[in-house]
Structures are given as C-alpha cells and as structure tokens.
N, C-alpha and C positions, 0 to 999 in steps of 0.2 A: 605731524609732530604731536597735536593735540592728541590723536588717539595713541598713537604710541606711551607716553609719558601718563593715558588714563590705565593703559594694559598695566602694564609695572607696576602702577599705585596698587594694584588691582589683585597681584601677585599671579599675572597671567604671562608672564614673560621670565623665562626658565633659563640657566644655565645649564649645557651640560657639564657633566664632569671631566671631557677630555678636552674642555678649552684651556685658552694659555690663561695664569691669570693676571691680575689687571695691573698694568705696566704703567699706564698715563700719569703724571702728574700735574698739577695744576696751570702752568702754560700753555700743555695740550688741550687740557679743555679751553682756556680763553679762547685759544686762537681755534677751534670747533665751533664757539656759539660767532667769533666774528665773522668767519667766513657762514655761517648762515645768514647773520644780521647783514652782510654783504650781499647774499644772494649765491655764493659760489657754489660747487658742488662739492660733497663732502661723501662720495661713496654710496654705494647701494648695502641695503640688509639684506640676510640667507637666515629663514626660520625655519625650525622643523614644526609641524603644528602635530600636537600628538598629548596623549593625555600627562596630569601632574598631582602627584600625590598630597597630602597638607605638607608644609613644609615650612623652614623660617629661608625666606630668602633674601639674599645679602644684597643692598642699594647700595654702591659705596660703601662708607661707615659704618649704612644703618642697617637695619632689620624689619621686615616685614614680614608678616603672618600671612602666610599665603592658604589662602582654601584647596583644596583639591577641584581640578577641572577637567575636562575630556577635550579640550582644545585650548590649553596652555600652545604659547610660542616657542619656543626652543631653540636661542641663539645656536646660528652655526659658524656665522660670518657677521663680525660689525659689535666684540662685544665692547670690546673699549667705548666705543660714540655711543651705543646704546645706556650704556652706565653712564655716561658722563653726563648725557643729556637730560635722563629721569633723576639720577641724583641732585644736580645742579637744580634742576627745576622744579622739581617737588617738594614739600616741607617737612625735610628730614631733619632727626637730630642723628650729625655725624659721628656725635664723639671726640670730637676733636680734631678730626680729619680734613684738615683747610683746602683739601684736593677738590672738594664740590663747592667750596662757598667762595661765590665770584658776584659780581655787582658791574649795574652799567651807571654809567654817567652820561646823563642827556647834554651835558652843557660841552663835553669831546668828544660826546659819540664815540667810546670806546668804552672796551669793558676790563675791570679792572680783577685781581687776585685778594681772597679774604675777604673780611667783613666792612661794611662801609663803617671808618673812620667817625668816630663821634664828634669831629667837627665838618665833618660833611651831611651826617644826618639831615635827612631831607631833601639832598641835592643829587647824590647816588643814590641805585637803586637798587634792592636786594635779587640778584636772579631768581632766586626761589619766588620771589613778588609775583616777579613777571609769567613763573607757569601757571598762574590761576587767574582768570577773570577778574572774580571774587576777591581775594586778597589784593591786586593792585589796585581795584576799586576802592576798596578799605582805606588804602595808603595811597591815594590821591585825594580823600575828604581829608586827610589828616595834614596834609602838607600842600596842598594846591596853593596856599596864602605865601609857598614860602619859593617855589618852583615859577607861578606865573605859568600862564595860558601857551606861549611858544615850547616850553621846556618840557609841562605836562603831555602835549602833543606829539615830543619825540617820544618820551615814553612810550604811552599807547600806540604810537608807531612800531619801536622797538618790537612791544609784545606780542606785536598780528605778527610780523616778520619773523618771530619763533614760531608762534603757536603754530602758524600756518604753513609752514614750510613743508614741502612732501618731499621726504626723502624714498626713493625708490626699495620696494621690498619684495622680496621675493620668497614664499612659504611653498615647503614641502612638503607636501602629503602623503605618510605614509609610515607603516608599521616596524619598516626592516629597518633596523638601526646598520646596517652591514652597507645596506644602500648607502645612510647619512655618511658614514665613515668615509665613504669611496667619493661621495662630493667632497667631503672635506678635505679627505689627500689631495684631489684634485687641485682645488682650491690654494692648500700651501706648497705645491711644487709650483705655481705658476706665479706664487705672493713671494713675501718673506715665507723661507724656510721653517718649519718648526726646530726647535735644538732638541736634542736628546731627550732632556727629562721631558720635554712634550711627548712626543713620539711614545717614548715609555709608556707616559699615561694613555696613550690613546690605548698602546696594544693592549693594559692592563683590562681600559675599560673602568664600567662604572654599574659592576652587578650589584645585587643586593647584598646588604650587610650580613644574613647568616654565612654566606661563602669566606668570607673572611677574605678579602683580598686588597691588596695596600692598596691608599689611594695619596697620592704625594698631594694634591690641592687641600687634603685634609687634614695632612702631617703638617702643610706647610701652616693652615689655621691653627692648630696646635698648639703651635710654636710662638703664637703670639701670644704670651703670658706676662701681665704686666707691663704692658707696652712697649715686649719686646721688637715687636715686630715681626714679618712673613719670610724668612729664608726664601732667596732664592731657588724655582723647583729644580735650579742642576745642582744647587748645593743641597737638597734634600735627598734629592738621589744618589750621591755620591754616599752621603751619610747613611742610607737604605743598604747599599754595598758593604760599607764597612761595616754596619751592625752585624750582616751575614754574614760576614770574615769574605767579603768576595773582594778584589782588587775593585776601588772606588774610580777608579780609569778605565774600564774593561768597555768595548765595545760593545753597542747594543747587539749584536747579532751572538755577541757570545752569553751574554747573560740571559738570553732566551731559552737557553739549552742548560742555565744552571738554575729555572724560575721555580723548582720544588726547596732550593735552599733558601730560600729571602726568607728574612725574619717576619716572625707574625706582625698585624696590625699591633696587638695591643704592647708587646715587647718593642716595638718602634715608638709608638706612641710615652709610652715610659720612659724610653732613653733620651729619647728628643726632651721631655718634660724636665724630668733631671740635667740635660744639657743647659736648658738656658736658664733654669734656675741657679744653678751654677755659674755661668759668666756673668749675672746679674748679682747674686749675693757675695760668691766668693773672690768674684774677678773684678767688681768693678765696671761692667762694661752693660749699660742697660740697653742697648738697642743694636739688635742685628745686623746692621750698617757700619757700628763702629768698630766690629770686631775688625783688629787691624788686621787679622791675614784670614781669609777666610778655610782655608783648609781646617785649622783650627775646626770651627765646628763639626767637622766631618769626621776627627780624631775622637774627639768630645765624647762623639754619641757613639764611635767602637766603644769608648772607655764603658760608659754610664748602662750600655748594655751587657758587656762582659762584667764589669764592678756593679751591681744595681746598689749594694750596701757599703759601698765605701768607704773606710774609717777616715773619722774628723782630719788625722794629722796628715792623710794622705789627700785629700781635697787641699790642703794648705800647702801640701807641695804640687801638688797639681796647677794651683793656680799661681803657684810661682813659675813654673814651668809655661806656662801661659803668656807669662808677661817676659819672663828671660828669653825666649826664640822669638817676642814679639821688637825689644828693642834690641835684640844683635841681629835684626835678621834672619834667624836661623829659618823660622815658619817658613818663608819666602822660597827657602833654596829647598823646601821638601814640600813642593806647590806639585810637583809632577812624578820626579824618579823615586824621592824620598817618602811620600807620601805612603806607599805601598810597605814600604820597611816598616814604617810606624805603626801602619794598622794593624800589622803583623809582630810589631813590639808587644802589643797589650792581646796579654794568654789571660783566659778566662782562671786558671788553677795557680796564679802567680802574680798578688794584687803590688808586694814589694819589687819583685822583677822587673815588671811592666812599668814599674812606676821609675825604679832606677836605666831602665834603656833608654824610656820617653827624655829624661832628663840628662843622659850621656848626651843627646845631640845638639843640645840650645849651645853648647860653648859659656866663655867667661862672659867678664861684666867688662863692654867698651871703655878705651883707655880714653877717649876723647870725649870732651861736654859736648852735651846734645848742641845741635845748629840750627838752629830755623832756618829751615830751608822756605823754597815759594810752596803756597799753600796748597794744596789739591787731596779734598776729602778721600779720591781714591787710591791716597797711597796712604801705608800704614803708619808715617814718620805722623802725618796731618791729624790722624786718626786718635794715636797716641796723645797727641795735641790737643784734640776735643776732648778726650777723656781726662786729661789734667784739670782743663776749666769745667766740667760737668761735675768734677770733685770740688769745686767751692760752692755747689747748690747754686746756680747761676739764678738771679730774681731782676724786676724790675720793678719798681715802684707801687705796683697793686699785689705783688705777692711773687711767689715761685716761677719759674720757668719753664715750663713740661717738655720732657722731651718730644712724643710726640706731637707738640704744636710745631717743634724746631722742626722735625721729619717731615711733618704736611706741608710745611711752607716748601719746601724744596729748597734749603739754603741753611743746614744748620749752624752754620758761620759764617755772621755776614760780615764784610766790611765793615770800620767805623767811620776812616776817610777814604772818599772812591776816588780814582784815579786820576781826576780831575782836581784834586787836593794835592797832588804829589807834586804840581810842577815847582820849580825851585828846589825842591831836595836832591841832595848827595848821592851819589850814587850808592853808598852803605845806606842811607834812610830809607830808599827808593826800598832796596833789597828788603828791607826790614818791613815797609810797606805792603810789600808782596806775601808776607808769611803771616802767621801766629798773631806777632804781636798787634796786627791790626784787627783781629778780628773780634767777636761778642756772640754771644749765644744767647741772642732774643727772636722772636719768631716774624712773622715775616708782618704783623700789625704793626712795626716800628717800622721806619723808613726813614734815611737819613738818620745814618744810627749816631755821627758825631754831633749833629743839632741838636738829636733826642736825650743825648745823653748829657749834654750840656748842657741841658733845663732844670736835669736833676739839682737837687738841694745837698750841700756838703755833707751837712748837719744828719738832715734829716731821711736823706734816702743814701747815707753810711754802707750798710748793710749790703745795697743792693750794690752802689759803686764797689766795693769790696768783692762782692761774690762775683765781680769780671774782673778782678784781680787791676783793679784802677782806683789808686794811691794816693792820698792826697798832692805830692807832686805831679803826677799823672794827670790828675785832675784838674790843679791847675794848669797845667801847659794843653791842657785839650780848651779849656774854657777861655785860655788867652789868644786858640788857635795855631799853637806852636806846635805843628805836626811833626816835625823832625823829633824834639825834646820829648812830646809824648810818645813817640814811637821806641826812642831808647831807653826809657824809662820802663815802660809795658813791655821791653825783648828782656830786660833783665830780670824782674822780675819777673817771666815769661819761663826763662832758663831756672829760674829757683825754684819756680814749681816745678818743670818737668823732671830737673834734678830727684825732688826732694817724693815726687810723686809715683816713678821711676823705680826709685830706691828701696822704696818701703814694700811697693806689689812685687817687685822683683826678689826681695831679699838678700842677695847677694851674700854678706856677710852669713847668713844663719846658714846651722848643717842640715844637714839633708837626713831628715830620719825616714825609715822604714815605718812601716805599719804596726800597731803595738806589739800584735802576734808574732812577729820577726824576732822578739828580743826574749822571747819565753820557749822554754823548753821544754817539752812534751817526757813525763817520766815514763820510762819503755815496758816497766809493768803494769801499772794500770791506768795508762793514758792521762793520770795528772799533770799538771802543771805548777 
C-alpha cells in the first residue's frame, strides 16, 4: 500500500483515457479502508507500465503536477480503489469534495465520513494522518495527553494495517496499446459490463490533441463550471449526437458508419459551456444532479450548438420551457420516442421556429397544487423540491451552504427527524415525514439535523432558520419536539414556496415572444429594416 500511495504522490500512476470515470462515493470508500483495516480482500490491480508525458493529474478533487517518466503505471483495472486509497490517504486539498475525507476512531474502531468533528478533535483520526509516518507522529506529540497510551496504540495499529497491506498487482509490459484494449475487453465481458458511452470512448481512443477527435471524459470535465458538476458519460454522449443532428438513441454499431459527422471537439466543447451556464444562470438549476429530467441536457446542447448567439428574450423562453415540461411532466414522456422529434425541432436557420415547436409540447400549467409526495432525489417531483430550498440561499450558522459540500456528502437532503422520531404520528404526519417537508440542505458535517438545528438561537441565527424555510412557529414546535406540528407547518409552507417558485421560472401567465428579428420586416429593395 505504502508504495503504491508513494507512486501517485509521485505522479507515476496514469489514467487512461478509456477508463469509466469515477463513480464511488464516500461509503465506498469507508467500507474499502474497513475491509483493509479488517484484513479482507479487496481485489487485485492491472497496470500498463509504459511511458507518461508532464501532465496535471487528477487525485480525487485534487491536482498533481506530474513529471514525465518512462515507466509511469497505467491504470487498467482497479481505478476506483486506487483513487480512493491515494486520495484518502495523501494530503490533498480536495476542494471541497468530502468523497476522500474520512477519519478513524480508536475508541469503535471504525472509520467514519468527513472531517473529524471539532468536539472530537483529538479523539478521531484524520485518514490522511494515517498515510504518513511523519504526520501521525506529529499528531500523536500533540494529543497523546488527551488519547492515553491504549487508544494511541490502536492508532499506530490502524496505520501498519493500511500502510502495510499488499494488495495484489499485476503490470503489463508493453508498447501495443491494441494488446491493452484486448485485456481490457476481456476483463469487462467477464466483470460488470461497460455501457455504451464507455465502449464509445474506448473505440474513440485517446490520440493526440492535433487529430482533433472528441473525447467524452473531457467534455464531461468541461462541464463542470461553477460547480456544476460531471454529466453522466451516456448523457454526454447522447448530447454529442444531438450536436451532430444524429438520433441521440442510435445504436453504437450504427454510429460507427456515421463517425465523419460528429461535431468537432471545440463546437462540443462550446455548446456543453453554453448549456450549463445556462441551466445555472438562467434556469436556476446549479448542479448536474438536480436537473429534473435529464434529457433536458441533451436538448440544451442541440439547442446552444445550432443557436451559439441566442437572443436575450429567447433564453427566457427557453428556460421557461425548461421548467414548464419539468413540472407537467412533459420532459419525462420524451425520455425515449419524443426525444428524437425535439432534436429535430431545433433547425439551425429557424431560432423562432425552433423555439415555438420545443415549446408546443410542454402542455398547460397543472390544474392541481403541487403534493409532497415521499422524497426520492431521483425523481424529478424531489428534485424540483431541492431546487425551491436552494432558492432561499440555504446557510447555517457559520455562513452559506455550498452546494458541492451537499453533493460530496452523498445526501443532499437529509432528514431533520429520522425515522425513529415518527413513532406516534398519524398516518398524514407519517406521509408528511416521508417528503419535503422533513428535509434540510446542510452537508453531511451536521448529524442529527433536528438536535442541530435546535441549538440554533431564534434571534440570532434568523437568517439561517429562514433560509430552510423554518418559521418561527416551526421552530418552536421543533424545539418543543412536536414533530407532527412541525411537520405541517414546514409542508405548508413547503407548498408556498413550491407554488410561488413554480410560478415565476415557469411563467405561465406571460406570452410567448418570438426573437426580436421575427417582428421586423426586411424592405425588399435594399434589405432595410
């Protein structure tokens, strides 16, 4: 483990470009360093050893300056553990990215998610502590007074139990990248399958930048602008298609016969940029995740590549268009047949057209108030839902709320009373429990969100009770412990925002203008206006 996690620091341990990329979230890792700290087995590594140009290479979050070397390693199998393990245990700054920062505790001998608690200081132990000799050295002069000689001793136990652990590795030697590919296939027809936009990438490859040839792990880095976030790479592929004007459902074996039409890198690269600057200024929607229907995106980027200069008033119907298919539904039912009509709505010589077709199929504004329904981030009712509370600037007592901290934790809405609070309520409370109005958008450093939040000061942290849309009614029935009361307090207020938040990105009432050029008339002798 020790030499693996020195290669990395080292910038001697390479991704290729037709791996999947990195799926794990911060559970996966726990349970990867416990089953080490357990002794279990956790899989063998498949390296390519082969040379590596300077390069910045991605740890997790971070960034390393990598040298050029003639026997760099070359993930080919094992990239997830191998990220998790040198991230985790190196001392990186992530970014904010709570996926690598994980802590043990000597006194349950388990390993915990996030940063160690500042009332545990001293009693938890930072994982990154534990990948250096040196540093836990450091951090047992500073705290040994406060841990005692048993406690200290799991520690330094803990640490041999990483450092030492030999996971099996196996390095290939050799110049034919055609060879690597052929272990590789091997290797995913006998594993988990690769999906499509894998596949894709592999056929694509990973030539040099003068060839000009797309590379989706790049598009999908792209796309994280402002902390938007990484698109899924079958939703970046899909969007790749539609840029091209190709059906964004088409079977790999047909798109193979149409790969001289794919739109250029830097026209991909553009439209994606435009896309999600878009959903994030004009749409309200700042993370990749909460777009409630994901097709959407795939539309986006036909649009922002056929339109690159879009006029003002037509972005503002666009993203009413956005949010009206988002709460009737409509996105939903053109996930598959519809999908292909739309991409084919939006004609490069036709910005009002395009604009009035996209907008024929959302339908009217629903006749019935929205419902909390039970919560589930991966439906787009839940979704809509977070996007209502991320419109009140969600804070907690030290300041703002970042969204990417909500995304690292894996939970961007937690419970405020868990399930274990509910006994005694009604079966409407219960329901009410289940949705919306129990939840908060603090990141995963809170625990025990109705304790936490019932420490807060009326007075004094206003602001922050307010921006979880919790009232001073609210607030007292949370602090008296009257779960039911606060629950139908925070659904009502719950429904006046969604109403009132709903209403305004949707428009409903306003008319539908064309693009200003629509409304001007071209004089037929000398092309005035």
């Amino acid at each position: 483990m020790k030499e693996l996690i020195q290669k990395v620091h080292a910038g001697a341990v390479r991704i290729p470009q037709f791996q999947r990329p990195l799926r794990w979230n911060v559970e996966d890792v726990r349970r990867l360093f416990d089953s080490i700290w357990r002794g279990y087995p956790v899989g063998s590594l498949l390296f390519w050893k082969r040379q590596a140009q300077t390069a910045d290479v991605r740890v997790g979050g971070a960034t390393i300056q990598a040298p050029a070397t003639t026997d760099a390693w070359w993930v080919v199998d094992g990239q997830q553990r191998t990220t998790a393990l040198a991230a985790s245990l190196l001392d990186l700054d992530h970014g904010g990215d709570l996926r690598w920062v994980l802590r043990f505790d000597p006194e349950s001998q388990e390993f915990g998610c996030g940063p160690v608690p500042p009332a545990r200081e001293g009693r938890e132990v930072p994982l990154s502590t534990l990948g250096d000799l040196r540093r836990l050295g450091r951090w047992v002069r500073e705290w040994e007074s406060v841990l005692g000689g048993e406690l200290v001793d799991r520690v330094e136990d803990a640490q041999q139990r990483i450092l030492d652990y030999s996971v099996p590795a196996y390095i290939v030697d050799t110049d034919d990248e055609a060879a690597l590919r052929a272990v590789f296939a091997r290797l995913n027809s006998t594993g988990a399958r690769m999906r499509a936009d894998e596949v894709f990438q592999a056929l694509l490859g990973a030539p040099p930048p003068d060839r000009g040839s797309l590379d989706l792990v790049e598009l999908q880095r792209y796309c994280d602008l402002d902390q938007f976030g990484q698109p899924p790479r079958s939703e970046v592929l899909k969007a790749v298609l539609a840029m091209s004007g190709m059906d964004p459902s088409k079977r790999l074996e047909e798109v193979g016969r149409d790969i001289e039409r794919l739109v250029s890198p830097e026209e991909a690269r553009q439209a994606l940029s435009r896309t999600v600057r878009f959903l994030i200024s004009d749409c309200g929607i700042p993370h990749v995740s909460l777009i409630p229907y994901p097709v959407v995106f795939c539309i986006l980027a036909r649009w922002f590549c056929v339109h690159p200069r879009t006029q003002w008033t037509t972005l503002q119907q666009l993203a009413r268009w956005v949010w009206r298919g988002a709460v009737t539904g409509a996105h939903q039912r053109a996930e598959v047949s519809r999908m292909r009509e739309q991409v084919r709505a939006i004609r490069d010589d036709d910005e009002a057209g395009s604009l009035s077709r996209l907008l024929e199929r959302v339908g009217p504004r629903p006749a019935q108030p929205w419902d909390l329904s039970k919560f589930n981030l991966k439906s787009a009712r839940s979704r809509i839902e977070v996007l209502a509370l991320l419109s009140l600037g969600p804070r907690d007592p030290t300041g703002p709320v970042s969204i990417r901290a909500l995304q690292s934790s894996g939970r961007i809405a937690r419970e405020i009373f868990a399930a274990a609070d509910w006994s005694g309520l009604s079966a409407d409370d219960r329901r009410l429990a289940q949705g919306a109005a129990n939840r908060a958008l603090l990141d995963s450093r809170h625990t025990g969100l109705q304790s936490e939040i019932r420490d807060w000061d009326a007075e004094r942290h206003r602001a922050a009770l307010e921006s979880h849309l919790i009232d001073e009614p609210a607030f007292e029935a949370l602090c008296q412990r009257n779960v039911g009361a606060f629950l139908r307090c925070r659904a009502r207020l719950m429904v006046q925002l969604l109403e009132k938040c709903t209403a305004a990105r949707a428009a409903w009432s306003e008319p539908i203008l064309a693009p200003r050029n629509a409304y001007l008339e071209e004089d037929e002798d000398d092309g005035r206006v």
